[in-house]
N, C-alpha and C positions, 0 to 999 in steps of 0.2 A: 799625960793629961787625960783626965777621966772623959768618956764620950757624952756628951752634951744631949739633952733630951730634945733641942734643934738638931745636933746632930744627927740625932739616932733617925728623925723623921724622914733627913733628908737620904740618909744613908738606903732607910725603906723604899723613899721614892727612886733612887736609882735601880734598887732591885727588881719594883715594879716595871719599871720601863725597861730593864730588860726583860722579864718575861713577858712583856706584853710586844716586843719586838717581833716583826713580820715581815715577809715581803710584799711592797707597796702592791704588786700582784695577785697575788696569792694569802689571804689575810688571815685565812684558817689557820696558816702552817706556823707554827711559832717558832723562831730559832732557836727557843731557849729550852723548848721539849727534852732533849736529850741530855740535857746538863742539868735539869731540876736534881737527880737522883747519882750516887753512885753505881758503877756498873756490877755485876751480880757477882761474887770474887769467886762461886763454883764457875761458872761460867768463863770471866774472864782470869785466872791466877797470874796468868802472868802481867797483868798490867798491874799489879799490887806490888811486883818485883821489882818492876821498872819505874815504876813513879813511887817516890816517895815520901811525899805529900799529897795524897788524895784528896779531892774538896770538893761539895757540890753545891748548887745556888740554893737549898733546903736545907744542908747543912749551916749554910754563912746564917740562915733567917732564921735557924734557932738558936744557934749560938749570942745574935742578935737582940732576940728577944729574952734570952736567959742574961743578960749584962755580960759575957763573958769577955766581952771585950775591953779592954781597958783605953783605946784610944782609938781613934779613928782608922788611921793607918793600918791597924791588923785587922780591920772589915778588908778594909780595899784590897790588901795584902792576899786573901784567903782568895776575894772575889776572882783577884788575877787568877790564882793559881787555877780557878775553875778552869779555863782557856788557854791558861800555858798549856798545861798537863796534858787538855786535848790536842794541842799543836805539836806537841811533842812525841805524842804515842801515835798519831795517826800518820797516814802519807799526806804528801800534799797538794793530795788530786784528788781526796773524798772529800764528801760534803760535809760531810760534820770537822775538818780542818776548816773550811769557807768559814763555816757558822762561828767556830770559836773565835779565826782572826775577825770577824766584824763586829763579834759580842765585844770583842778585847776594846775594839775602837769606840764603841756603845760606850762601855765604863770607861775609857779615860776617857770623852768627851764628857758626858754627865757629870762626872767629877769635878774637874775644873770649873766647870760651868757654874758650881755651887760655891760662894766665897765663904759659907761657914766652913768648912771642909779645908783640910791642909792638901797644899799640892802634892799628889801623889811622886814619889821618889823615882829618879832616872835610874835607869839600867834593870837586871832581873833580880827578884828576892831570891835572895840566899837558900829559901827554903824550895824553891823551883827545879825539876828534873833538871832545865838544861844547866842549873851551875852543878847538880849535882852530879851529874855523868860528863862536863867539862864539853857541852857542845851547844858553841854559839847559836843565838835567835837571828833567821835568815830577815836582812831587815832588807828595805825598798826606799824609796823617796818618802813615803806617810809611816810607815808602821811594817805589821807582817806581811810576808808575802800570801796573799787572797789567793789561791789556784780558783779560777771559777768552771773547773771542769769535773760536774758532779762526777762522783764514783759510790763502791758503795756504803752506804751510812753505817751507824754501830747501834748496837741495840740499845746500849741505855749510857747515859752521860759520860761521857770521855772515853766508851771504850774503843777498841780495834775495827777498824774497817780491816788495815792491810797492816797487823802491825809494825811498828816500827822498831829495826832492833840500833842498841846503843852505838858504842864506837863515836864514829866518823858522821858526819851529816849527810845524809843523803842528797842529792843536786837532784833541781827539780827541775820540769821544762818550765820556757817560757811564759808569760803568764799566754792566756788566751781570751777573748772575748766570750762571756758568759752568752752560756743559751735560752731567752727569756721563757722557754716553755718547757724548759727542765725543771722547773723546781715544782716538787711533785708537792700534794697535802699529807699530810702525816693523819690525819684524823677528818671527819666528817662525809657527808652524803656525797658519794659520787659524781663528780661532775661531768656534763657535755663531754663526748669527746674530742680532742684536738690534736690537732697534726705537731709531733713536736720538732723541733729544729733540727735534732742529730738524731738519727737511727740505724741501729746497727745491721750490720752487711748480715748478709745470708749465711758465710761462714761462721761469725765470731758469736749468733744468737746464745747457743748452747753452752759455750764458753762464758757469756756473760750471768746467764741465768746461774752457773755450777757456781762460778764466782762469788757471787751474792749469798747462796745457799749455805755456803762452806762456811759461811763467817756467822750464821744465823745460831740463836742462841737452839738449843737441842731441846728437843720432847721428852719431861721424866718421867714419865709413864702415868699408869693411873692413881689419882688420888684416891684417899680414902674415905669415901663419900658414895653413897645410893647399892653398897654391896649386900646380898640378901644375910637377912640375922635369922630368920627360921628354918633353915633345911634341917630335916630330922637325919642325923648322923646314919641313922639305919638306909638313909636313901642315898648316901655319897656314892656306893658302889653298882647299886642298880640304876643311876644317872650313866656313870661314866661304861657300864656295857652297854648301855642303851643306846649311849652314844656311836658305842663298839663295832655294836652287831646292827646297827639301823641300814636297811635296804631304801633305797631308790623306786622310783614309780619302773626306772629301766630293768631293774634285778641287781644293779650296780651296789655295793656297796661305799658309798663314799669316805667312811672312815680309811680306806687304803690311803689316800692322797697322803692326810696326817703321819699316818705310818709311816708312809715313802720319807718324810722330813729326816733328817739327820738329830740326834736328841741336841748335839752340840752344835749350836751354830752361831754366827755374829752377822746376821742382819742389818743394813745397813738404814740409820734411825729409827733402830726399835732398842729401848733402853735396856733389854731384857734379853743375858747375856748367859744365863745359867742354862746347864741341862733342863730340858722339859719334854717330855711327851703323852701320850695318850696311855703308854702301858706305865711312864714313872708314875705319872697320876694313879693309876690303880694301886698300885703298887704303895703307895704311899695312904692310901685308904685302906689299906686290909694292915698297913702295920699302924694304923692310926696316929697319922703325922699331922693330920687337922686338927687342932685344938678348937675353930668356930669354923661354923658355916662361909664368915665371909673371907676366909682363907681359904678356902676348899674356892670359892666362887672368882676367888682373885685369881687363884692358877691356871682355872679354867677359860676364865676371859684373856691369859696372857696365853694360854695355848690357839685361842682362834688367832688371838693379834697375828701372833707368829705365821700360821697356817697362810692367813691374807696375805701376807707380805711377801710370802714365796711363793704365789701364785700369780701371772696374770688377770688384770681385772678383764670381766668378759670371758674368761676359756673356762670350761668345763669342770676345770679342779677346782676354780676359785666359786665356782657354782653352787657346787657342791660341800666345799667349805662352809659357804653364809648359811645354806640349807640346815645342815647341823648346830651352826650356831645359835640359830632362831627356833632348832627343836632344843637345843637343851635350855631356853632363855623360856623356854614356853613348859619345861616340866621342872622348872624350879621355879615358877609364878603361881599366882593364887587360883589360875583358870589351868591346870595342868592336865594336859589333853589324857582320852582313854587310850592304855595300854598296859603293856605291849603286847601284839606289835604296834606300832604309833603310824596310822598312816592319816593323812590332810592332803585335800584338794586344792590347798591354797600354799602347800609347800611352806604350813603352819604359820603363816603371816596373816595378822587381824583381819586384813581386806581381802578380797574377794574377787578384786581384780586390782591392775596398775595402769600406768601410765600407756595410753595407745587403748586401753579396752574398755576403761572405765568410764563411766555414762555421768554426766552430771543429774545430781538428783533433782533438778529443776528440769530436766529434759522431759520429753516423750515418753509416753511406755517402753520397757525393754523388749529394745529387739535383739533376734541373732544371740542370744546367750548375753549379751553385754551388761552388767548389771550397774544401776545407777548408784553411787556412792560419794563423787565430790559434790560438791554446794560452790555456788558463786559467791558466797560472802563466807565471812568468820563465824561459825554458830557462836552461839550467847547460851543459848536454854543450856539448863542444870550444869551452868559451868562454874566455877568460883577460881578467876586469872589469879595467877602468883607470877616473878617475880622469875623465878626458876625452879628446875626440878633437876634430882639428881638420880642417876644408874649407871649403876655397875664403874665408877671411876669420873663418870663422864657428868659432868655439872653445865646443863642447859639452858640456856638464858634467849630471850627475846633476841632474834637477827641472826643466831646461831643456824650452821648448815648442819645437816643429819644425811646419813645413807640409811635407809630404812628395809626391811624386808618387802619385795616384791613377789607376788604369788603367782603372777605371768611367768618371770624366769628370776631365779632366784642370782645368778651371774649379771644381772645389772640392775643392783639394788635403785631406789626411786631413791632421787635428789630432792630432800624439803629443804625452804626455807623456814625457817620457825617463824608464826607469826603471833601466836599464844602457849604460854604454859599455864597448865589449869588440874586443878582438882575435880574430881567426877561429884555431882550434887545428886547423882540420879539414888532412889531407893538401891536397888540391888548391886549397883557398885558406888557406893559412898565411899568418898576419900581417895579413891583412885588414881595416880597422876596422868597425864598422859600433855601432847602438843598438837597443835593444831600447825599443818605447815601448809605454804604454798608449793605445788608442786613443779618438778621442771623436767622439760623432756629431751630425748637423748635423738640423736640424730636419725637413728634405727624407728625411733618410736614415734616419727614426723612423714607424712605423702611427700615428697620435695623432686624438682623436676629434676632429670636424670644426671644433666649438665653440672648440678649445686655440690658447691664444694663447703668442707667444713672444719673449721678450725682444728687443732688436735683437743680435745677435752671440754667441745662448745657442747651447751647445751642451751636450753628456752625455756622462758618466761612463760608460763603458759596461763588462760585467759578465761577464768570461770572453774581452776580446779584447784578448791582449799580441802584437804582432808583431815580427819582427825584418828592419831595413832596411839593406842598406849604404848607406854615405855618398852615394852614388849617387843618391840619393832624396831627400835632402837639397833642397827650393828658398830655404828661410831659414827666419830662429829668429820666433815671433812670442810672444805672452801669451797667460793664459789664467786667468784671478781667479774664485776663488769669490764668495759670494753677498754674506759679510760684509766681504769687502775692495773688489770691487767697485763698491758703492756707497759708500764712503767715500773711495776715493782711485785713483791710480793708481802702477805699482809701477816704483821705483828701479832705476836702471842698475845691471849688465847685465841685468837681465831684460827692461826692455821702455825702448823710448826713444819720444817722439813719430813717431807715420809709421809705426811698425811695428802692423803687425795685433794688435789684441786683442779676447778673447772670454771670455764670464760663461757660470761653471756654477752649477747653483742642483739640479740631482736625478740623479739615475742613472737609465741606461734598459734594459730590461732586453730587447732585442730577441728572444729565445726566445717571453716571453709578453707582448710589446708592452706592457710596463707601467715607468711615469714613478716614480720615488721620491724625494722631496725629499731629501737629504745632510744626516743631520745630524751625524755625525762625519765632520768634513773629514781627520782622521788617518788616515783608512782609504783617502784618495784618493791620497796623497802618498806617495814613495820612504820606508822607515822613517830610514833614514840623514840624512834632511833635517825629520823631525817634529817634533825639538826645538830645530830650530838659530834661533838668534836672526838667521841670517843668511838665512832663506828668503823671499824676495821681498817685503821692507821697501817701505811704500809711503809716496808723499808723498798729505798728505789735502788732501779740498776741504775750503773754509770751511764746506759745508752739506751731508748726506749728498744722494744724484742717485744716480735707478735711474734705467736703463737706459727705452727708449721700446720699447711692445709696438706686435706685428703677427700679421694674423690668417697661420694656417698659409699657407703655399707654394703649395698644392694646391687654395685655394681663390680666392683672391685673383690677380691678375693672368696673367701669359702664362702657356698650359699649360707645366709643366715637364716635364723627363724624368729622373726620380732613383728608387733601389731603394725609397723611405719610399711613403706615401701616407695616405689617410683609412680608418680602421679601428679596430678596441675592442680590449680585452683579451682575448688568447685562453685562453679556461678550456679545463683539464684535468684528465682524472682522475688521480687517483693512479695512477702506472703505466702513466699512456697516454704514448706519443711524441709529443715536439715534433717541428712540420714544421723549423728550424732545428736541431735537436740537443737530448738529454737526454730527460729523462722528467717527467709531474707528479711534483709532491711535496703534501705536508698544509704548508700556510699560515696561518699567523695571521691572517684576513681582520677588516680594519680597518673590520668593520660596526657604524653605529650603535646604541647601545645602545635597547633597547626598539621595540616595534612603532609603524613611521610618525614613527621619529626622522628628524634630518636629519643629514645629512654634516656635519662638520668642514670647521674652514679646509684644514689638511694634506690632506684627501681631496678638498676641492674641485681645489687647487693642482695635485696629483699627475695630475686628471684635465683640467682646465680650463687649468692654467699659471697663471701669478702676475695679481693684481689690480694691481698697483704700480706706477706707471710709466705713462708717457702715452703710450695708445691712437690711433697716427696711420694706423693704417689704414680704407680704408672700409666702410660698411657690407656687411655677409656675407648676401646675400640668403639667406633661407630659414634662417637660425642665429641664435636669439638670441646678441648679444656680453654677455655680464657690465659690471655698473654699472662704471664709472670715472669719473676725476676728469676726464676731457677731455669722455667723452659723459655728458648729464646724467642721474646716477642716477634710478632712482624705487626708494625703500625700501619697505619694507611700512607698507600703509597702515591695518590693523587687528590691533587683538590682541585677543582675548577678555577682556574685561575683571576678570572675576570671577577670574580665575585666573591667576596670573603663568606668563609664557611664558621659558624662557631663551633669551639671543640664539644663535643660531647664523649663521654664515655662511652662507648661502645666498644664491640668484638669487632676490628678491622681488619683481621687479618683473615690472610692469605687463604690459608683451610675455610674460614667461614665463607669466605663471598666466592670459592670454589662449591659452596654447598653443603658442605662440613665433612667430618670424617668417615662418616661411611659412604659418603657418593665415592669419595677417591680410594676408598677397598683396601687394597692393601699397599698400596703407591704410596703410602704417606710416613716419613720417617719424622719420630721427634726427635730434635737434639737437645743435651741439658749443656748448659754454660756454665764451665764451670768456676767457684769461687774465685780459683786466684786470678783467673780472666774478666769476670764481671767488675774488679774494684777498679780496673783501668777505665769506665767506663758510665759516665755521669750518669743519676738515675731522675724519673719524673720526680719533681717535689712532693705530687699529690699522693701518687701511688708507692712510691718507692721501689717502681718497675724498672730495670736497666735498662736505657736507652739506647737502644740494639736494632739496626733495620737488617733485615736478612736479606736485601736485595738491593741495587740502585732504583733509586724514583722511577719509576714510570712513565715514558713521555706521553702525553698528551697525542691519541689518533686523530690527524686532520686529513683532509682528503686535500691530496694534490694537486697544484695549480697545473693549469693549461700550459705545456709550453711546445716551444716549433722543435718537431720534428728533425734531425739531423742530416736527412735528403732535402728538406724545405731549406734549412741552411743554407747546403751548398749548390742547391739551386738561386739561391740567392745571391750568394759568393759570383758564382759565375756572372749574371748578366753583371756586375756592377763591374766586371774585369771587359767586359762585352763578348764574353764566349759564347758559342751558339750553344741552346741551349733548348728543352725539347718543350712543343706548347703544351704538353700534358703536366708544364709544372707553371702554369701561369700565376700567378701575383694578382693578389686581390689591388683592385682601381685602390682603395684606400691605406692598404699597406704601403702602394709606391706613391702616392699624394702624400704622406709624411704623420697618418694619422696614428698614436700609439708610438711614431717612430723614435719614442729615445729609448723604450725597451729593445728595439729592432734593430737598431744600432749598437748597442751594446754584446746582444749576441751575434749580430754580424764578425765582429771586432774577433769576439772567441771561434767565431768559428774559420775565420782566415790566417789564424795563428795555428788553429789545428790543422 
């Protein structure tokens, strides 16, 4: 029977209502996201093996609309197969099983529900993996079994979270009660952060995050897009000795580290698997194996990739790495500096100075060498915005993260957020591309008091400094996840792939008055253009929310460093007086506790201390008490006044602090770590996710001792009541023998003629 053009409508409306399906929660996150599309068959091949009938809700809507269907039943038929197939290839403890058994229950409810519509047929279509590999659909009292204990998701519709091999069915646990604050958003602006229901132990962090990582579709390297078309053939080989023989400001030549590389290696997430180095490149220039310039410029951009990736970010080689990559990206550009020899003060990066030295150009005259450079808003003059710009592989769009060349130290490039891409309007560089980012700062290149601890890869918001960079500056695109996406997951291609750099923000820093502010409208961080979009850096979640592992500051903890940050407090001003960095005070809402000899808040501890969350794997800070955590064993407060209820506050109650901290007690003071498989025996605060650990019994309460008689009084007493003689130097008060107080008096009489 031909499908009815009633039909067809209603058939659409079910489709709609499933993808407009959500959780009543969470309205952003659509359950149908991952099943609009088939999953990517380089990617996934073996789910092509194993299901053999592939179907996705984009395919049933074209087929739909093409008539290919001849009767109603092969809609519904195909529809199913969307949600079998995921039921079938997935475990079913991920969420993407959840979502297909409820999608499944979506469409046979809908269906029915519709009486132009024939009743959909009992049992499984023939065309279905489980008749086809001969293994029953695990059923329950309603339908599938639902697992409601997210795990992790698959990249694109039906594919592998854990996949599942044929045979025998796998037995699953129990069902369990769903966790209403796990179900993360797949797309849109950042939300609040919230405490979720389940978080993973200190141990199993690291295991969770590999986990997720491992199933994550792979990075194919660079496209082909923004690679230079003009280098004049005669310069391929006086680039690459340039690059050769280039010395250092130290005498150091940094092309050795490249050398040091093996030509053959397999880098783990770098797609780029062939022989490469510094003398094949030559060598391939003088037999003339470039046919264009942007072949020559591809091999060169995969030999830094390479370089990065075997280095240390922050240590000297990887320094000296970006150093080179930003001189040969500067003598294959249209400003290509004089030489050789090629020497820059700025370690050949556009700017002049970076993050930690740079002056806003609304500030004060420069002082101290500092020179002014960022702007508190987005420039406009002689700009013309696009859309995006492309270099060297790398295709830049609005909301995208950049490492850009820093002329401070070239080993910890500047974190921009992209806030414009634009064309140069000005006379003498017309057409030029370049991006205008928000900058963000690194823990090193912040005053923070000496106690503040810091996330692994936290950086800041920072408040008054937009710069604008030609492409020039460019070293690669990396992430950069607030507080509430962060510890739930990690975020979906293009934004960040396995192997590329990513970093958590959780406050804003306000380097004028060296003061940390927690974020709590993440809308205020982000391009406005991108605040509501469903498509702003959608992530895949773990199974268990995983914060990030704290460390104590920079500056305190291992080899001295050299960065513009250091150890320092908040600089107060008056109203009216000058910042040494630029502006003036203003009048503040200062976030002091209420009432006299209150205590601080969590948010003010955070602001000034850094976050408690997260496993402390640094060592001890001689002379700094560290704040309780789950790794070193807390000690809480061991008394409270009892007659009068105390409210809890966050604070340092322990033992070392109200001893006066670590350095009063010298060297007397040992930390102990607690370890994993000890801590899970052992409930943790729901707030904190600190383990509930006293390191001592309570404390009693010091009262001062009652009065009581003497044990010569006693038996002075003992005696006359028997009539013994007895000496008058132990005479009896008139009121003790008149019977005043005497039921206490009698009771210890009592103990003491038994004694």
């Amino acid at each position: 029977m031909a499908i009815t053009s009633l039909q067809r409508t209603e058939i659409e409306a079910i489709i709609q209502t499933i993808i407009d399906a959500s959780i009543p929660r969470r309205k952003n996150r659509k359950l149908a996201d991952m099943f609009l599309s088939l999953p990517d068959a380089d990617a996934w091949p073996e789910y092509y093996e194993v299901i053999p009938n592939p179907r996705s809700i984009n395919y049933v809507k074209v087929a739909l609309a093409k008539n290919k269907y001849r009767e109603p039943l092969q809609a519904y038929e195909d529809l199913n197969l969307v949600f079998l197939n995921a039921v079938f290839y997935n475990e079913g403890q991920s969420q993407i099983y959840k979502d297909a058994s409820d999608l499944k229950l979506l469409l046979d409810k809908e269906w029915r529900a519709r009486t132009t519509l024939p009743p959909p047929p009992e049992g499984l279509p023939a065309t279905s993996a489980q008749v086809h590999h001969n293994v029953p659909l695990p059923k329950t009292e309603n339908a599938i079994v639902v697992a409601h204990i997210p795990s992790t998701a698959i990249p694109q519709a039906a594919g592998p979270s854990n996949a599942r091999r044929m045979a025998t069915p796998i037995p699953r646990s129990p069902e369990r009660p769903s966790s209403p604050d796990m179900d993360v958003d797949v797309g849109g602006t950042p939300e609040p952060e919230t405490m979720p229901m389940e978080m993973a132990l200190d141990g199993e962090c690291d295991a969770i995050v590999q986990q997720l990582e491992r199933s994550l579709p792979r990075w194919e390297g660079f496209a082909d897009v923004g690679w230079s078309q003009d280098i004049p053939e005669e310069k391929y080989l006086h680039i690459v000795q340039a690059i050769s023989t280039h010395q250092a400001a130290g005498g150091n030549r940094p092309a050795a580290y490249i050398e040091a590389l093996a030509e053959q290696s397999d880098i783990a997430d770098v797609p780029y698997k062939e022989p490469l180095s510094l003398a094949l490149i030559e060598k391939r220039v003088r037999d003339k194996h470039y046919t264009s310039s942007a072949q020559f410029d591809k091999e060169m951009s995969q030999l830094f990739l390479k370089a990065r990736r075997s280095y240390g970010p922050g240590t000297e080689a990887y320094g000296q790495i970006l150093l080179l990559q930003r001189l040969y990206q500067a003598l294959v550009s249209l400003d290509s500096p004089m030489g050789p020899p090629y020497v820059s003060s700025t370690n050949f990066a556009a700017l002049p100075a970076g993050p930690g030295t740079a002056r806003p150009l609304h500030s004060s005259p420069e002082t101290d060498g500092m020179p002014s450079i960022t702007t508190f808003r987005i420039p406009t003059k002689d700009r013309k915005f696009v859309d995006q710009v492309e270099y060297k592989g790398w295709t830049v769009r609005l909301a995208d993260w950049l490492h850009l060349a820093n002329s401070d130290d070239p080993s910890r490039p500047i974190i921009g957020h992209v806030f414009r891409c634009w064309l140069s309007e000005e006379p003498h560089r017309k057409g030029r591309p370049g991006v205008t980012v928000a900058w963000y700062f690194r823990p090193e290149q912040t005053f923070h008091p000496a106690q503040r601890q810091f996330w692994e890869n936290e950086v800041f918001k920072t408040i008054g400094h937009f710069a604008e960079h030609p492409l020039d500056d460019i070293i690669e695109k990396v992430a950069c996840q607030f507080t509430a996406r962060h510890v739930r997951g990690r975020p979906r291609p293009p934004y960040w792939h396995p192997g590329w750099p990513i970093y958590v923000c959780d406050s804003r820093y306000n380097d004028r008055e060296r003061i940390f502010v927690r974020i709590k409208n993440w809308n205020s961080c982000v391009p406005e253009e991108v605040r509501k979009s469903a498509e702003f850096m959608p992530i895949y979640p773990f199974e268990r929310s995983v914060y990030p592992k704290r460390y104590a500051s920079p500056f305190i903890v291992g080899e001295p460093i050299k960065a513009p940050g250091g150890i320092g407090d908040v600089l107060e001003r008056g109203e009216g007086e000058k910042h040494e960095g630029g502006g003036i005070g203003r009048k503040r809402t200062r976030r002091q506790p209420a009432g006299p000899g209150a205590i601080p808040g969590r948010n003010d501890l955070i602001d000034r201390l850094g976050q408690s969350r997260g496993l402390y794997v640094g060592p001890p800070i001689p002379g700094v008490s560290i704040p309780s955590t789950s790794e070193i064993v807390p000690s809480f407060a061991q008394y409270e006044p009892p007659m009068e209820a105390q409210p809890r506050n966050d604070v340092d109650r322990s033992i070392i602090t109200a001893s006066g901290g670590a350095a009063k007690l010298g060297g007397h003071i040992v930390f102990e770590r607690l370890p994993s498989e000890t801590a899970r025996h052992f409930d943790r605060n729901p707030e904190t996710n600190e383990v509930l650990w006293f390191s001592a019994p309570p404390m009693d309460i010091p009262r001062p001792e009652e009065l009581e008689y003497s044990l010569t009084y006693l038996a002075y007493l003992a005696k006359k009541r028997k009539g013994k003689d007895i000496s008058s130097s132990m005479d009896v008060d008139a009121d003790v023998e008149a019977g005043v107080g005497s039921k206490r008096a009698k009771i210890l009489l009592a103990v003491a003629e038994k004694v």
